[in-house]
C-alpha positions as CSV (number, residue, x, y, z in Angstrom):
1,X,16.6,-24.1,1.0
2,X,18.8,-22.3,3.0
3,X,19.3,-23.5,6.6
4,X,20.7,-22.0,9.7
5,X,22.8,-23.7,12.1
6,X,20.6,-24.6,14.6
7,X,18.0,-26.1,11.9
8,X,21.4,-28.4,10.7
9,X,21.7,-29.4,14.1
10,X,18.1,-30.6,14.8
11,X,18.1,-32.3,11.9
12,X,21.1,-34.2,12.8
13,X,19.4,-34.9,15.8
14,X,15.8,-36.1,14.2
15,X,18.8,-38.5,12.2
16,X,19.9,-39.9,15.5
17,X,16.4,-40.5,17.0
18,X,15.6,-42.7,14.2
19,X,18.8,-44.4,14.2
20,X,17.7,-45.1,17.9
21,X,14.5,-46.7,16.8
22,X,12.5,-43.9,18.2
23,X,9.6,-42.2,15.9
24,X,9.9,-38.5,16.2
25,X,5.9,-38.2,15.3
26,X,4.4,-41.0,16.4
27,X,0.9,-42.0,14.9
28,X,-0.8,-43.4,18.2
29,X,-2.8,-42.0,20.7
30,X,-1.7,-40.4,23.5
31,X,-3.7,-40.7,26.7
32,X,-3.2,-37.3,28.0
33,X,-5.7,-37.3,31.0
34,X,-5.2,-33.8,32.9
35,X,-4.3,-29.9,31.3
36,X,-2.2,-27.8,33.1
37,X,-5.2,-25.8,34.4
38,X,-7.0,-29.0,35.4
39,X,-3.9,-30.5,37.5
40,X,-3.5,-26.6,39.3
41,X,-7.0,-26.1,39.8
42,X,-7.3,-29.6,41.6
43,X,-3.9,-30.6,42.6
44,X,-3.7,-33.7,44.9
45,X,0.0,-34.8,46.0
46,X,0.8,-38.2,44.3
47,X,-2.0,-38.2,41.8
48,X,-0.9,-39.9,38.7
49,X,-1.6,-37.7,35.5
50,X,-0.8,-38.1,32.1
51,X,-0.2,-34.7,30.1
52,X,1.6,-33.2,27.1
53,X,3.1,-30.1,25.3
54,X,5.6,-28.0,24.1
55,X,8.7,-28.0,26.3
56,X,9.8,-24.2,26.9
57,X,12.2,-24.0,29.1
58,X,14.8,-26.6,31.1
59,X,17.2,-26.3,34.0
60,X,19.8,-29.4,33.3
61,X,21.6,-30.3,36.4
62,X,23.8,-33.5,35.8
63,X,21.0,-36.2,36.6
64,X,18.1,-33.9,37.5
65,X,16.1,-30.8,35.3
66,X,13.5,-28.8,36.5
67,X,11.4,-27.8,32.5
68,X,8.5,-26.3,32.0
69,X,5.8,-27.6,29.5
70,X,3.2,-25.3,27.8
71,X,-0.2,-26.9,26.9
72,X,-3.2,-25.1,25.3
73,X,-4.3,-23.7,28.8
74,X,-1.4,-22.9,30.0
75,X,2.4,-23.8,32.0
76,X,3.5,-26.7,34.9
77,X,6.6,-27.3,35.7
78,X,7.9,-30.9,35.5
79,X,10.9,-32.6,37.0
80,X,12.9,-35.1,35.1
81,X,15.5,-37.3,38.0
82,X,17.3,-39.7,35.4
83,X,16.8,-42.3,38.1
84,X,13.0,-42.3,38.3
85,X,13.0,-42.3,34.4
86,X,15.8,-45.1,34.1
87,X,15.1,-47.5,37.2
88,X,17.3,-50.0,34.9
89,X,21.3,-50.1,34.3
90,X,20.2,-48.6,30.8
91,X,20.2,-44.6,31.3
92,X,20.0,-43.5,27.5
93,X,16.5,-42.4,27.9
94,X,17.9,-39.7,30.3
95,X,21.3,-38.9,29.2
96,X,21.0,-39.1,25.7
97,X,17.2,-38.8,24.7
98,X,16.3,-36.2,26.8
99,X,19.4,-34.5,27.6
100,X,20.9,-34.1,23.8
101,X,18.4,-35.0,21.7
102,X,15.4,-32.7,22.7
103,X,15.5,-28.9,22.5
104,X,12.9,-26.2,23.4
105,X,9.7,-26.3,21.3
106,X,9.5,-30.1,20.9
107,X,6.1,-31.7,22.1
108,X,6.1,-34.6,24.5
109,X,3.9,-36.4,26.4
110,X,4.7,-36.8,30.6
111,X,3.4,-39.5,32.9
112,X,3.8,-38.5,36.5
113,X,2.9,-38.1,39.9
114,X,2.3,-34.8,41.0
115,X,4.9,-33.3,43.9
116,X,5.1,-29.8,45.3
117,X,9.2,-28.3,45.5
118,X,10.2,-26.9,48.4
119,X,9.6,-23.2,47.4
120,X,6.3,-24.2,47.0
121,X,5.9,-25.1,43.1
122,X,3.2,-26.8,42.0
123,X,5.1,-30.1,39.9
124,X,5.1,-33.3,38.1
125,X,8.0,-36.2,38.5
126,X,8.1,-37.7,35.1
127,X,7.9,-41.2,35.0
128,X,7.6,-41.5,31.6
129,X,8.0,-39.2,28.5
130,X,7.3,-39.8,25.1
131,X,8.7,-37.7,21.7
132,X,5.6,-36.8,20.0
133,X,6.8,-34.3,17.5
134,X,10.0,-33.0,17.2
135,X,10.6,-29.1,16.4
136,X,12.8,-28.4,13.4
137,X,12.7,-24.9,14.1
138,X,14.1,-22.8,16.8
139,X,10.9,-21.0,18.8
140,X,12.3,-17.0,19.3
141,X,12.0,-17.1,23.0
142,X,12.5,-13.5,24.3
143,X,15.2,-13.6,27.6
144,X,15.4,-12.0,30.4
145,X,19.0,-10.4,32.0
146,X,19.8,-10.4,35.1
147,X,18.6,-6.4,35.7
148,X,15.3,-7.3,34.3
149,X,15.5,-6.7,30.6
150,X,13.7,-8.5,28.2
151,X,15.3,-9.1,24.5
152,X,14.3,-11.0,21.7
153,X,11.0,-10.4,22.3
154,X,8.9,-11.7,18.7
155,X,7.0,-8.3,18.4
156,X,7.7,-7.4,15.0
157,X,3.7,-7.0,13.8
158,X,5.1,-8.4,10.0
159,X,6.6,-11.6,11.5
160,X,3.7,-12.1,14.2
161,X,1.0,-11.8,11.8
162,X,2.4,-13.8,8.9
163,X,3.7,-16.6,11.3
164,X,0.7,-16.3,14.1
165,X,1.2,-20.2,14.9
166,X,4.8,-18.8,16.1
167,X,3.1,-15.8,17.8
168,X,0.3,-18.2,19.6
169,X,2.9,-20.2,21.3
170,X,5.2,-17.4,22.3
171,X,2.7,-14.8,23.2
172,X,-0.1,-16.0,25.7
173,X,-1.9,-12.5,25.6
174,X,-2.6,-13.2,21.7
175,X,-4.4,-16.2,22.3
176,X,-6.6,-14.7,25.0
177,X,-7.6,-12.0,22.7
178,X,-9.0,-14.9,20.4
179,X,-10.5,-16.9,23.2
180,X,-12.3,-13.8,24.2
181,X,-13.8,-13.1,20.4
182,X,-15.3,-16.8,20.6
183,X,-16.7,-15.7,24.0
184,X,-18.7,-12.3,21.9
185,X,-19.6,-14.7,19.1
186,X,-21.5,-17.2,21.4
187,X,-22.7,-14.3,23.5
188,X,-24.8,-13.0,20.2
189,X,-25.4,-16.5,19.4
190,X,-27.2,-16.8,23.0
191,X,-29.1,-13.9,22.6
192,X,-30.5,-14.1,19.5
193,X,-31.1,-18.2,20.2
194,X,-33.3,-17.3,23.1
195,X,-35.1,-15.2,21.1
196,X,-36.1,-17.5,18.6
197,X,-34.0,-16.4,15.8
198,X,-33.0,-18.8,12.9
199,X,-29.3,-19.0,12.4
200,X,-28.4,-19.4,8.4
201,X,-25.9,-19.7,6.0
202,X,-26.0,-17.7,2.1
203,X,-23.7,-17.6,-1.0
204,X,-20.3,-16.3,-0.8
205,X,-20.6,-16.4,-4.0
206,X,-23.1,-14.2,-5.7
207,X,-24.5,-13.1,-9.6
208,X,-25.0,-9.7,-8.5
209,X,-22.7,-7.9,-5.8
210,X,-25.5,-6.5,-3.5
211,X,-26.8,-5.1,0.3
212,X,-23.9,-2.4,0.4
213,X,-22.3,0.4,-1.3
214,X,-18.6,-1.2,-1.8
215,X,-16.4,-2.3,-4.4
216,X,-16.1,-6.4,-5.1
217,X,-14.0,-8.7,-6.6
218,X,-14.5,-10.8,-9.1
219,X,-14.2,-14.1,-9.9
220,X,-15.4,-16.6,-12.8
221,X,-17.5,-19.8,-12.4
222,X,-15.4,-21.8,-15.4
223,X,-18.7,-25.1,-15.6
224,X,-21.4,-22.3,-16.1
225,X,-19.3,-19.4,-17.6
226,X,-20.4,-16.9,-15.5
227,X,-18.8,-14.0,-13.4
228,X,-19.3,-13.8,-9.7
229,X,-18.0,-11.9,-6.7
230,X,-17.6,-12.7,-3.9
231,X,-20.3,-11.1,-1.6
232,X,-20.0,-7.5,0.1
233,X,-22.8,-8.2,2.1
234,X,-25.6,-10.8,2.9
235,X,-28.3,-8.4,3.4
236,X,-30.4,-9.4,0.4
237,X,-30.3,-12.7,0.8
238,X,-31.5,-12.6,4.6
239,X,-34.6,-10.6,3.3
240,X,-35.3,-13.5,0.9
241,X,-35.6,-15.3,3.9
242,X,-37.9,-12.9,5.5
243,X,-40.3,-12.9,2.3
244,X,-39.9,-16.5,2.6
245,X,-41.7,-16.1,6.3
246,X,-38.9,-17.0,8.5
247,X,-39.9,-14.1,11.0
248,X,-36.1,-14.0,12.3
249,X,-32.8,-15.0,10.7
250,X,-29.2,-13.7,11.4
251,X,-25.8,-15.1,9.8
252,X,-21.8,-14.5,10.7
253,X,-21.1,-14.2,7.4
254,X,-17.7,-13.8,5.9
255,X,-17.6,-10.6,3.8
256,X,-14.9,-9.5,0.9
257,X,-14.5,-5.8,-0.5
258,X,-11.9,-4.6,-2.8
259,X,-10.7,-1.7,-1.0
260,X,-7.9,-0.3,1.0
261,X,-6.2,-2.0,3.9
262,X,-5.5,-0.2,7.3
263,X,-6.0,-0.2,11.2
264,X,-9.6,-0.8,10.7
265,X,-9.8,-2.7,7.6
266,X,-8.9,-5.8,5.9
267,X,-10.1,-7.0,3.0
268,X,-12.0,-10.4,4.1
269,X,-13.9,-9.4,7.5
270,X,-16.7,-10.3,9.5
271,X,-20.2,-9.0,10.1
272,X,-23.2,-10.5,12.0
273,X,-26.2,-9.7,10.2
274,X,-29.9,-9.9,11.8
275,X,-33.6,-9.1,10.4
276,X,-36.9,-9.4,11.9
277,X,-40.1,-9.2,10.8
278,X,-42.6,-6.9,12.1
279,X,-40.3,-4.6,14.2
280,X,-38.7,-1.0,13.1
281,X,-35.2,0.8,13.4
282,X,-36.1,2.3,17.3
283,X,-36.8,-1.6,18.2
284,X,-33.7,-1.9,16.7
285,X,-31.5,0.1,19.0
286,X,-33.5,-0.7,22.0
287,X,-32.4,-4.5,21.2
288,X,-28.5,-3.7,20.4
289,X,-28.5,-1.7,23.7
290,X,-29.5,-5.1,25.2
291,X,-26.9,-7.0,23.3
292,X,-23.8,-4.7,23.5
293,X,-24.6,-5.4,27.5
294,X,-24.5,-8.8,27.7
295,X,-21.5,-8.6,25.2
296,X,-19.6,-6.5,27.6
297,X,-20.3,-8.8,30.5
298,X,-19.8,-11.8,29.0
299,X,-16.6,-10.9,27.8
300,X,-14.9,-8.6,30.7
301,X,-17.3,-9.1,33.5
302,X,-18.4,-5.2,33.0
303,X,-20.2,-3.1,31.0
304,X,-17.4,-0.9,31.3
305,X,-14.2,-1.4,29.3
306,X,-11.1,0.4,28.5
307,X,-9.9,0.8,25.4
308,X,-7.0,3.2,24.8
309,X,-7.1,6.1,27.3
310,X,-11.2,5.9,27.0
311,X,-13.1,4.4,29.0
312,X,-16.5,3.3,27.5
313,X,-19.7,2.4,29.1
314,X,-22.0,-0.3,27.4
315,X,-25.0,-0.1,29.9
316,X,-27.9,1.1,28.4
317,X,-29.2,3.9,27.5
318,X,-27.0,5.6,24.6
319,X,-28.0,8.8,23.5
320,X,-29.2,9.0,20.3
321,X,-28.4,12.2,17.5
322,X,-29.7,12.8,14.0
323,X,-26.6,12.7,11.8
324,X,-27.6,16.2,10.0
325,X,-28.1,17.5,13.6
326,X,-24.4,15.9,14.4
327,X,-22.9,17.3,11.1
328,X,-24.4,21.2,12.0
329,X,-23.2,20.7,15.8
330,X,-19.6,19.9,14.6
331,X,-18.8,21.6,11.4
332,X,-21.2,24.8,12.6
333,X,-23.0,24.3,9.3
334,X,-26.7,23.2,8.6
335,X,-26.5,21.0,5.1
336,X,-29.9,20.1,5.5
337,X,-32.0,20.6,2.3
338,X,-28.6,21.6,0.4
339,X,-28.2,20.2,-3.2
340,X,-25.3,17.9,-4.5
341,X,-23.7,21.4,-6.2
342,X,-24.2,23.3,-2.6
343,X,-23.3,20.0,-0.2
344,X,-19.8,20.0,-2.8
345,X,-18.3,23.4,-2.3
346,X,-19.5,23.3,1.8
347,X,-17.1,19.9,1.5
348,X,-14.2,21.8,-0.2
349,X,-14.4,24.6,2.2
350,X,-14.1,22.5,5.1
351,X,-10.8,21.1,3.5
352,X,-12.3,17.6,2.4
353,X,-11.1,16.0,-1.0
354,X,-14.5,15.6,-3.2
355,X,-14.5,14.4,-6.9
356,X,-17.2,14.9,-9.6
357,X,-18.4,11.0,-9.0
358,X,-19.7,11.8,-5.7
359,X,-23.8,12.6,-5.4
360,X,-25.2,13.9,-2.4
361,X,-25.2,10.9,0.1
362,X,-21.2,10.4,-0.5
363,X,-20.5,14.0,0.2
364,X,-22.8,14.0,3.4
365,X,-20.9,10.7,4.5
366,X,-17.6,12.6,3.9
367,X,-18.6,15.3,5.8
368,X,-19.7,13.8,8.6
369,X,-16.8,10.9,8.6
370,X,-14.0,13.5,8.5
371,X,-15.4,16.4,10.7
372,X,-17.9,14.6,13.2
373,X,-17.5,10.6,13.9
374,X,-14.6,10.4,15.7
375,X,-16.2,12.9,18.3
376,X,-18.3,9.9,20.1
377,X,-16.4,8.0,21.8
378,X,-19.4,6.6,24.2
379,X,-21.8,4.5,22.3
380,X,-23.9,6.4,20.1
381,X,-27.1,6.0,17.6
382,X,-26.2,8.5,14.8
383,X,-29.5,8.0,13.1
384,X,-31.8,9.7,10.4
385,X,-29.7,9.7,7.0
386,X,-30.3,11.1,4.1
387,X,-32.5,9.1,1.3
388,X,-29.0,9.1,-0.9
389,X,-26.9,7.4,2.0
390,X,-29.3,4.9,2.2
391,X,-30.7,3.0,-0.9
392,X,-32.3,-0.1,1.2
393,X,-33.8,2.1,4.1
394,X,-37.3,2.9,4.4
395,X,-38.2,6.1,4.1
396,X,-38.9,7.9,7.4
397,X,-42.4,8.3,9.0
398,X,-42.1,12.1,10.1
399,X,-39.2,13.3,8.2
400,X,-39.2,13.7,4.3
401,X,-36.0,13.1,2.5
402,X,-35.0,11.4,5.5
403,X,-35.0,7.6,6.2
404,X,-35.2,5.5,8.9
405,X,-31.3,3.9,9.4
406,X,-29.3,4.4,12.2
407,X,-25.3,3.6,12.7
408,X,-23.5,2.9,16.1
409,X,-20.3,4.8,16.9
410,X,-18.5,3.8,19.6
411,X,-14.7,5.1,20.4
412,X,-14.8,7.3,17.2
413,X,-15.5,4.4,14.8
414,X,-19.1,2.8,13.5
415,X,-19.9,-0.2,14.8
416,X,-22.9,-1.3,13.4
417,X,-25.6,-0.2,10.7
418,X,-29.1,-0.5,10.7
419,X,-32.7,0.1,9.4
420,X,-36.1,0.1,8.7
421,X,-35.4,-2.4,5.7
422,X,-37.5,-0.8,2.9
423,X,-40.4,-3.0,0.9
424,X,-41.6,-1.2,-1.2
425,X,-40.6,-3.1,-4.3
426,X,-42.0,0.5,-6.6
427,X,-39.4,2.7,-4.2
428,X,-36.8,-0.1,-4.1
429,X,-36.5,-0.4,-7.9
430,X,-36.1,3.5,-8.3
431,X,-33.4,3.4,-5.8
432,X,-31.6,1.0,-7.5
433,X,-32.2,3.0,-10.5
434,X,-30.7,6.1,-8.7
435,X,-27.4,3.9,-8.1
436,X,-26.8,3.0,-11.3
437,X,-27.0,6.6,-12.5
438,X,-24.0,7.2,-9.9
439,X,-22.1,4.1,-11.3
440,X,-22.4,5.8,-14.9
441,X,-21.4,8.7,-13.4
442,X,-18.1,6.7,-12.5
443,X,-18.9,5.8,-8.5
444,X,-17.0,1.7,-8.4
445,X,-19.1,1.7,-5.0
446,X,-22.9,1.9,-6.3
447,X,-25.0,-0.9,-6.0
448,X,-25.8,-3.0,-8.9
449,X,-29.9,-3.9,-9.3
450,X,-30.5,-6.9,-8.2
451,X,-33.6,-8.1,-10.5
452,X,-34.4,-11.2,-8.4
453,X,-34.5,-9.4,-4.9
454,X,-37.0,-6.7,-6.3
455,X,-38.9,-10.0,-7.8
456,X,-39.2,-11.2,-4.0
457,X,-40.1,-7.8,-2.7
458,X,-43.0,-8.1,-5.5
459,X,-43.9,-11.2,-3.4
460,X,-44.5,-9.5,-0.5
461,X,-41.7,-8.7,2.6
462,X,-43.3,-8.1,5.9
463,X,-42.2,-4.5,7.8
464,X,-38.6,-5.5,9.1
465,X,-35.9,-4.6,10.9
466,X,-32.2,-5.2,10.2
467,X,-28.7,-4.6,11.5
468,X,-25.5,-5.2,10.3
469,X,-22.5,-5.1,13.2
470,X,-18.5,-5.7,12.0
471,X,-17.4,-8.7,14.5
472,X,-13.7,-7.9,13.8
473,X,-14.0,-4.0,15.1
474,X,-16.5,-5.3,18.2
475,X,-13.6,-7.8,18.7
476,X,-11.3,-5.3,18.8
477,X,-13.0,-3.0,21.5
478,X,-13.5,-6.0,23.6
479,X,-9.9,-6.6,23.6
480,X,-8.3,-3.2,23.7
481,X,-6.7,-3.6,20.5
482,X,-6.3,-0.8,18.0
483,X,-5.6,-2.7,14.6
484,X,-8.1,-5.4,12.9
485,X,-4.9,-7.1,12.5
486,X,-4.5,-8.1,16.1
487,X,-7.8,-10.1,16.2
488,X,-7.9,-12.0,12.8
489,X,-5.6,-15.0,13.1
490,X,-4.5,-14.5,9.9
491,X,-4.7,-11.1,8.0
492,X,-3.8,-10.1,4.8
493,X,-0.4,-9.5,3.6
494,X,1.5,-8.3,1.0
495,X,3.3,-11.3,-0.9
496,X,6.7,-12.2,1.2
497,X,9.7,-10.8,-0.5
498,X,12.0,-13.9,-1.1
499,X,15.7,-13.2,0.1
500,X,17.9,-12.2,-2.2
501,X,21.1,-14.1,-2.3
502,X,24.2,-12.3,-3.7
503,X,27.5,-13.4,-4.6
504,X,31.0,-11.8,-2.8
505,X,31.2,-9.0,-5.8
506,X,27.7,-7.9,-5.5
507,X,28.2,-7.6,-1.8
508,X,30.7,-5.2,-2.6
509,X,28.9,-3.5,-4.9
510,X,25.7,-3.1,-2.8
511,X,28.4,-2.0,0.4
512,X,30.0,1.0,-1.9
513,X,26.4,1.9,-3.6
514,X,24.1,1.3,-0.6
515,X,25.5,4.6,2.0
516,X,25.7,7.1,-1.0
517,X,22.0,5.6,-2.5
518,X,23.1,6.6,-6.0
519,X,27.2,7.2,-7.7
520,X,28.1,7.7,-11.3
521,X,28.5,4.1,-13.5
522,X,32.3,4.6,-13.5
523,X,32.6,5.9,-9.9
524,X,31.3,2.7,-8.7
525,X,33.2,0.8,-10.7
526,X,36.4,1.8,-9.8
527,X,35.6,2.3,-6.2
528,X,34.5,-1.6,-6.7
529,X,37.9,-2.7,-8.1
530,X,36.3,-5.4,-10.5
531,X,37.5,-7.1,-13.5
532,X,35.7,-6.3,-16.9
533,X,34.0,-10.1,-16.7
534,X,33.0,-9.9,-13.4
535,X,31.7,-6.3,-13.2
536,X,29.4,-7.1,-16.3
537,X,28.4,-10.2,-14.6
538,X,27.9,-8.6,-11.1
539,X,26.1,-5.5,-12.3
540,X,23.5,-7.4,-14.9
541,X,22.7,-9.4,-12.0
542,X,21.9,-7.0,-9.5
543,X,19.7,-5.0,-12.0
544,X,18.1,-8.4,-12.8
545,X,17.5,-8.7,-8.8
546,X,15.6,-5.3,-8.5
547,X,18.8,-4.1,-6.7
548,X,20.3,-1.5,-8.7
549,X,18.8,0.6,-11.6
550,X,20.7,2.5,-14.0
551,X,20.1,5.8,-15.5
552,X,21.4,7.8,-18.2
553,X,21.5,11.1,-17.5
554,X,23.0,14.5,-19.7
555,X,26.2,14.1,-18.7
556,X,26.7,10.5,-17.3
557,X,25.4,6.9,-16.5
558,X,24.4,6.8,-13.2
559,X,23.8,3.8,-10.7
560,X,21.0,4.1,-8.2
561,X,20.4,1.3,-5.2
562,X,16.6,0.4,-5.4
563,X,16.8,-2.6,-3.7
């Protein structure tokens, strides 16, 4: 392992604490008595307090230093005098422990009495301080010059999201935004609590991928030599529960689909999932109007928020549109009662990409994804879909071909999904039977047919309504923040490329190679002035690493710089 200078140095230093007798992570107890919040929010002059954290900054000034320490609710500034920490002749607790021996980002515990400075600072005079864990790493603290200008700021999204414990400690608003999603989570907890609703827990791991149409992955169960995936979707085990005659159950379930990463998706996510017996799909949005309300206030102290340049209003009520209504009042076509072969060419000649795989509810979802849903930015019940879009939905009381689902779009994106959960266990099983014709056809999203759910539906399932709303996306409206990545403490990455370490002729090599991005064999190697042996060795190498490639063309051997 490769170390930097200032990791050599604090490890020399962790050497010397030791050699002083002092543990640099103690395993006792430490009485802390009073957060930084606490002692601000109730400060007394000359109350004793006991506290600890991360030390972020420090003022030395011979035998006094203003620091500041950072706990999990926030900064106080403390003041070390080396005389009120040393009463004694013996002043190496000042002058060498503190002084040389800590450095910013180690966490120590302070006992004090609390002072306020003469500018009016809100302090504590250490008494006492104790090395609780020293910091073997420097934290990249951004600084400020003296016109104002902040540099070395850790913003680079790669960095923060791969090292968030670095990005909690140096970037306050990023904890907030997580503060505030455990705020929405207990809000829908509350809601749903008061209502009676049964919270539950299902498989993460399940026989049969089911409840949406998405792509899984899949694992294998080595003591009973099965395959399972890891679940798209909860949804048919929650209906279990309702045949079982709970007549309310939700679950935050953790959810896992095998598709593409961007702003708005990540491969592990979160959704909330509810159903309740006896109730239909216009109960439904009545209720999630009620929710999204107490979400809002709850989490901003308004139903209105800003997110971006909108603003959105959560107070009830949102307006509700029928999506083949939405689809003709955007595109300026009417696709209702047009056949896969029709619904096809309308797609190509509004510019969309279409394949042979997709039936009729895929085309109508493209259709209305690409050319209507980012139009509502104000919450919006886009509701009525298509029998084809909607393989789990009853059909709809007044409409034929039509069934009764509904999705919430709010600033362009959906938000939720929800229905009048179908029971017919007849209908369900040629539904089923419908998706596997489309996974034949070649569609990796169709839903598999889940024997044992239609066995349950045989049993009985009451009329019930359900709803499905994506936690990470509500999170993200909540917050103002326009990438899933921002509110999940720790999204998925591409593997971190090791660095590459190169000798003094590689160096060279890459220096030459690197500005022109591609030179002829024997170009390079004159311009590179190397021995036989060591251009042989140089060049094997850096093909080995992934940093050159090279290619024979007609009339020579040409180098190219991949790395």
């Amino acid at each position: 392992m490769q170390l930097s200078e200032q990791e050599l140095v604090r490890r020399e230093k962790l050497g010397k604490l030791r050699e002083m007798g002092i543990d640099p992570y103690p395993a006792a107890l430490y009485p802390v008595d009073h957060t930084s919040k606490q002692i601000k929010s109730s400060f007394e002059e000359g109350k004793k307090v006991v506290v600890s954290g991360r030390l972020m900054s420090r003022r030395i000034q011979g035998k006094a230093s203003f620091a500041e320490l950072q706990d999990s609710e926030g900064r106080i500034q403390v003041y070390f005098n080396r005389d009120e920490i040393c009463p004694g002749e013996d002043k190496n607790l000042y002058n060498e422990v503190y002084k040389k021996l800590l450095d910013i980002g180690d966490i120590i515990g302070v006992e004090g009495e609390l002072f306020t400075t003469q500018v009016g600072e809100k302090t504590i005079m250490v008494k006492n301080f104790t090395l609780l864990s020293k910091a073997l790493r420097p934290l990249p603290l951004p600084k400020v010059d003296a016109e104002g200008k902040v540099y070395d700021e850790f913003n680079d999204p790669e960095l923060r999201y791969r090292q968030r414990y670095v990005d909690l400690v140096v970037n306050p608003k990023v904890k907030e935004t997580f503060i505030k999603r455990t705020k929405i989570t207990n809000s829908i907890r509350e809601f749903y609590n008061a209502k009676g609703y049964l919270e539950v827990e299902t498989p993460i791991l399940q026989p049969i991928p089911g409840g949406a149409a998405a792509r899984p992955f899949l694992t294998h169960h080595n003591a009973l030599n099965i395959p399972l995936y890891l679940r798209i979707a909860n949804e048919l085990y929650l209906k279990r529960l309702i045949v079982g005659g709970f007549d309310g159950v939700y679950e935050f379930a953790k959810d896992f689909r095998n598709e593409g990463m961007d702003r708005t998706h990540n491969p592990e996510f979160t959704v909330m999932e509810l159903y309740v017996a006896y109730k239909d799909y216009n109960w439904m949005m009545d209720t999630t109007e009620q929710l999204l309300e107490k979400i809002a206030l709850d989490a901003n102290g308004s139903t209105k928020i800003t997110v971006g340049k909108n603003e959105i209003e959560f107070k009830a009520p949102y307006a509700r549109v029928p999506i083949l209504d939405a689809i003709k009042e955007h595109t300026g076509i009417d696709v209702a009662g047009m056949d896969e072969g029709q619904l096809r060419e309308t797609a190509k000649n509004l510019g969309l990409e279409v394949d042979d795989t997709m039936g009729v509810g895929k085309l109508i979802d493209e259709i209305f994804g690409e050319k209507c849903e980012h139009h509502y930015i104000q919450p919006t019940f886009i509701t009525d879909y298509p029998k084809e879009m909607s393989p789990l939905t009853k059909a709809h009381r007044s409409k034929p071909g039509l069934t009764e689902r509904f999705e919430l779009m709010v600033n362009g994106k959906e938000l939720a999904n929800a229905y009048s959960e179908l029971n017919d266990p007849i209908d369900q099983r040629e539904r089923f039977e419908d998706q596997l014709k489309l996974s034949e056809k070649g569609d990796d999203e169709a839903m598999f047919i889940d024997q044992d759910f239609l066995r349950a539906l045989e049993y009985g399932m009451p009329p019930t309504s359900g709803i499905g709303i994506g936690i990470d996306r509500l999170v993200m409206l909540m917050t103002n923040n326009s990438s899933i990545q921002e509110v999940l403490f720790f999204p998925q990455m591409r593997p971190e490329k090791k660095k590459v370490e190169l000798t003094e002729e590689e160096k060279a090599i890459i220096a030459i190679l690197k500005p022109q991005g591609e030179m002829p064999l024997a170009d390079l190697k004159a311009a590179a002035g190397l021995s036989g042996k060591k251009w042989d060795k140089s060049s094997k190498n850096l093909s080995k690493l992934g940093q050159i490639k090279v290619e024979k063309t007609a009339d020579v051997l040409l180098v190219k710089y991949t790395g």
